[in-house]
Structures are given as structure tokens and as C-alpha cells.
C-alpha positions in Angstrom: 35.4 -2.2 -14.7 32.1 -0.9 -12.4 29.6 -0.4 -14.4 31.7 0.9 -17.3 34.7 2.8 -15.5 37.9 1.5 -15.0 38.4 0.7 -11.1 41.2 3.2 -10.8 39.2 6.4 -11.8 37.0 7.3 -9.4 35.9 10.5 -10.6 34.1 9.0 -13.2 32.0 6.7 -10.8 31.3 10.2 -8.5 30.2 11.6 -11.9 27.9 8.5 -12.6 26.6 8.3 -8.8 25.7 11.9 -9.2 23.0 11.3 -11.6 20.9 10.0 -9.0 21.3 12.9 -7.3 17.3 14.8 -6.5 16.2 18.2 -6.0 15.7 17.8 -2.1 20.0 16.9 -1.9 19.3 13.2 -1.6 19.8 10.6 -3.7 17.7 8.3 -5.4 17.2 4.4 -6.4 16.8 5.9 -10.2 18.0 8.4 -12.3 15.3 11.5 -12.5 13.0 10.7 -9.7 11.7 13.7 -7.9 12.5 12.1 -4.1 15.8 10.9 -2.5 15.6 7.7 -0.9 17.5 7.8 2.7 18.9 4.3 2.0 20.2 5.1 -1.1 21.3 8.3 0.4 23.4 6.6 2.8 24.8 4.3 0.5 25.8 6.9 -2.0 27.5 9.0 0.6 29.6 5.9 2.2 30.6 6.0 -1.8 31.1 9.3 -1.5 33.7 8.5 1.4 35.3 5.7 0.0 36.6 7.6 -3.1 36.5 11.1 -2.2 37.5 10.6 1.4 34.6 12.3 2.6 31.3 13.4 1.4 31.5 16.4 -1.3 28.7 18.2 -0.1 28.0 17.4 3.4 25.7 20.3 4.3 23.2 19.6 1.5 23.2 15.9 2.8 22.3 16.9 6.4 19.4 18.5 5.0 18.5 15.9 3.5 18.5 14.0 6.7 17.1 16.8 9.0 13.9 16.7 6.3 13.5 12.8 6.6 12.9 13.1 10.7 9.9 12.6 11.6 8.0 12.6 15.2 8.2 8.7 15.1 12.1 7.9 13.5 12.8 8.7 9.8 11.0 8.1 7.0 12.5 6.3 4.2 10.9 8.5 1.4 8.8 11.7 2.0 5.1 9.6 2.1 6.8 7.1 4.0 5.9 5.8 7.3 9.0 6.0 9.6 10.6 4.1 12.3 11.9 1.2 9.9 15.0 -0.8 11.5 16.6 -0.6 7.5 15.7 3.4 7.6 16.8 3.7 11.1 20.0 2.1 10.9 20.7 4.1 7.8 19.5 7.5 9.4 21.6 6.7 12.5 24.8 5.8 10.5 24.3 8.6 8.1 23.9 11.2 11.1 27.0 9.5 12.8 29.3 9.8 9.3 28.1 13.3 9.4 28.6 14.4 12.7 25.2 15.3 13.5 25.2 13.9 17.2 22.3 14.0 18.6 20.8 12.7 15.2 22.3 9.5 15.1 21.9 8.9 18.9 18.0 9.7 18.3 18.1 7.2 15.6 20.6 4.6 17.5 17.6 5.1 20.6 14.7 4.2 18.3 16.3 1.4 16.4 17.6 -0.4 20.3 14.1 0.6 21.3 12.4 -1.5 18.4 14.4 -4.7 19.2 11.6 -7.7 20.5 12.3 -8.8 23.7 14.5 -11.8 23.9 15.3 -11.7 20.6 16.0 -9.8 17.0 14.9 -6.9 15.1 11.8 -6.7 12.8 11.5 -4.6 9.8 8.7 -2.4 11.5 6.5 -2.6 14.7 4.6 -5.4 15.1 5.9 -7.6 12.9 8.2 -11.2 13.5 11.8 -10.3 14.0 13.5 -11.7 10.9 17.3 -12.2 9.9 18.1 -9.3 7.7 16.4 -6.6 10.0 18.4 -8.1 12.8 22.1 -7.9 10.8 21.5 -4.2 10.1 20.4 -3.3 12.9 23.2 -4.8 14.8 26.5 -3.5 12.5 24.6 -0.2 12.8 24.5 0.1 16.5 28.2 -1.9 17.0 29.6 0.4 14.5 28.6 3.4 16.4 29.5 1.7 20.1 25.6 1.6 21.2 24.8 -2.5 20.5 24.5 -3.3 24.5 25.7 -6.9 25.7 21.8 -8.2 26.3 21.1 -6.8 22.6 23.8 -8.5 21.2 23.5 -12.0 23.2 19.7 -11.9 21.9 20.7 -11.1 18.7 23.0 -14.3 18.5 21.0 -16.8 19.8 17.8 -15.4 17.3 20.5 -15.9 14.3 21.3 -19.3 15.7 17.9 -20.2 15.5 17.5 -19.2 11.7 20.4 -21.3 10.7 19.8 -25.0 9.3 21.0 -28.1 9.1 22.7 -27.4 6.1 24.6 -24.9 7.1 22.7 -22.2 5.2 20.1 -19.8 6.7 16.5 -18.7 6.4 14.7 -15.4 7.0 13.1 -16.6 10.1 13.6 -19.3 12.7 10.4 -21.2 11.1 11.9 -20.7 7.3 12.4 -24.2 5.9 14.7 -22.4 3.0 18.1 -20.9 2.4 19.5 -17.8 0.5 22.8 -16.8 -0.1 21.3 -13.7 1.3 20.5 -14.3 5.2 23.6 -16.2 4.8 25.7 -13.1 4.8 23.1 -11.8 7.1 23.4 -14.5 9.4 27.0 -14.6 9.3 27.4 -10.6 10.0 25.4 -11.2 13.4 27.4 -15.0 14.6 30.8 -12.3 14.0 28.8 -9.2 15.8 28.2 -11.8 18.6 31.8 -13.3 18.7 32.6 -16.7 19.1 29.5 -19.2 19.2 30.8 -22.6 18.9 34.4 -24.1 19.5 37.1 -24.1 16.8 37.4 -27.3 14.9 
């Protein structure tokens, strides 16, 4: 069972999932908070999808959404600076799943437009690309057809140079440790970027 409810009804994990739910229609990382998170809006509403087959109240969510845009991006909570590759990939996905157009390709802009040049994503401006900013940033934009050949190829070789030795990788290229973590992360962007090495 998830968290108490048998796999098989998924009415009872909606029920659950609703509990996060927050006065502006998002939801949030904790049961009676004030203020929706957009990540943990997204997330709830792929939920949403997966056992409902589509979100149960999508106009409440694109309000949500509409509130969280900002003149620079979309801010993660309501004090929140925006323009976050996490909070932009989730906006731009969310928008897409929604069918808010010219949302996501606002969001999918901002997010291509914070990539450093020849190489990865960092979690805001002015900061070091790093390995998990770069994953979600680029199964956000291939997802929604935008993640360009020169994005992707700079994308790969920044994830090549996070990995180590021992077959793990780190956060950054200049991270001496591993994490199961950028692991995954590292692997989602070597399959974004297709083959890398030959086949044994």
C-alpha cells in the first residue's frame, strides 16, 4: 500500500492528495498551509492524471498558474523570486498538460533562454550549471518537442562531465562525490541525449 491505501483504489489516494489542496487552487508541500506551491502543483496534477485520467478541476488549476506568472517567469510561491529552471520546467509542463499554449511556450522560452552557453542549466541566473537543474530542464523541453539539437548536445557533454570514475555522478563537474540522486539525473540526460558511447 501508498501511504496507507491499497494500490488498486485510487479514489482514496485523490481523497488523501486533496488535503494539500490551498485556498488560491494550488497545492501545497503540507497539509494546511495558506500557499500552493507550483511544484507541488504540478506533481499533484500529473497524480491527478495518472488516476483520474485527467485533472478534476482543471480551470481552478489554470488559475493557479495564471497567478504564479510573473514579468520575469513564474514564481514558485507567491514571495518567490521567479525564473527558476525547477519552477520553469514545472510551469511550462503544467501549462502544456493544461492546454494553456502560449503559457507553456512562454515558460519553454525562458527555461531554453536560461541554459549557459556551451553547456547545462543552473537553478537560477547566475549561478554554476549543475546536474539536476540540467535533467529537468531537458525532459521538460523534450517532452514538449522544444529541447533544440545544440541544447541537447550541450546538455550531454555537461552530464558527461559530472560523471566519475566510478560510475556514479556528482552535482557538478568539480564534485568529487556521488548520490544516487544525480545518478538518475545524470542518467535521464545520457538517454535525452541518445547514444554516448558504443554498446559493449
Amino acid at each position: 500500500p501508498l501511504l496507507g491505501a491499497p494500490a488498486h483504489d485510487p479514489a482514496r489516494l485523490l481523497a488523501f492528495a486533496e488535503g494539500f489542496r490551498t485556498p488560491d487552487h494550488g497545492w501545497a508541500r503540507a497539509p494546511g498551509l495558506a500557499a500552493g506551491s507550483l511544484s507541488a502543483t504540478f506533481l499533484a496534477t500529473l497524480i491527478e492524471e495518472i488516476l483520474a485520467g485527467s485533472p478534476t478541476r482543471p480551470g481552478e488549476v489554470q488559475a493557479f498558474l495564471i497567478g504564479r506568472r510573473r514579468g520575469n517567469g513564474f514564481a514558485e510561491d507567491p514571495d518567490s523570486p521567479g525564473n527558476g529552471a525547477n519552477t520553469l520546467a514545472a510551469a511550462a509542463i503544467l501549462a502544456h498538460l493544461l492546454g494553456l499554449g502560449e503559457v507553456a511556450q512562454d515558460a519553454a522560452s525562458r527555461l531554453l533562454a536560461l541554459r549557459l552557453p556551451d553547456s547545462g542549466w543552473p537553478a537560477f541566473a547566475g549561478l554554476k550549471a549543475d546536474l539536476l537543474s540540467t535533467a529537468t530542464a531537458c525532459a521538460a523541453l523534450d517532452d514538449m518537442g522544444f529541447l533544440n539539437d545544440r541544447a541537447r548536445e550541450d546538455a550531454l557533454a555537461f552530464a558527461l562531465s559530472c560523471e566519475r570514475d566510478s560510475g556514479g555522478f556528482g552535482a557538478v563537474p568539480d564534485d568529487p562525490g556521488t548520490a544516487p540522486e544525480y545518478v538518475f539525473h545524470g542518467l535521464t540526460v545520457l538517454a535525452l541525449g541518445g547514444p554516448t558511447r558504443p554498446s559493449p
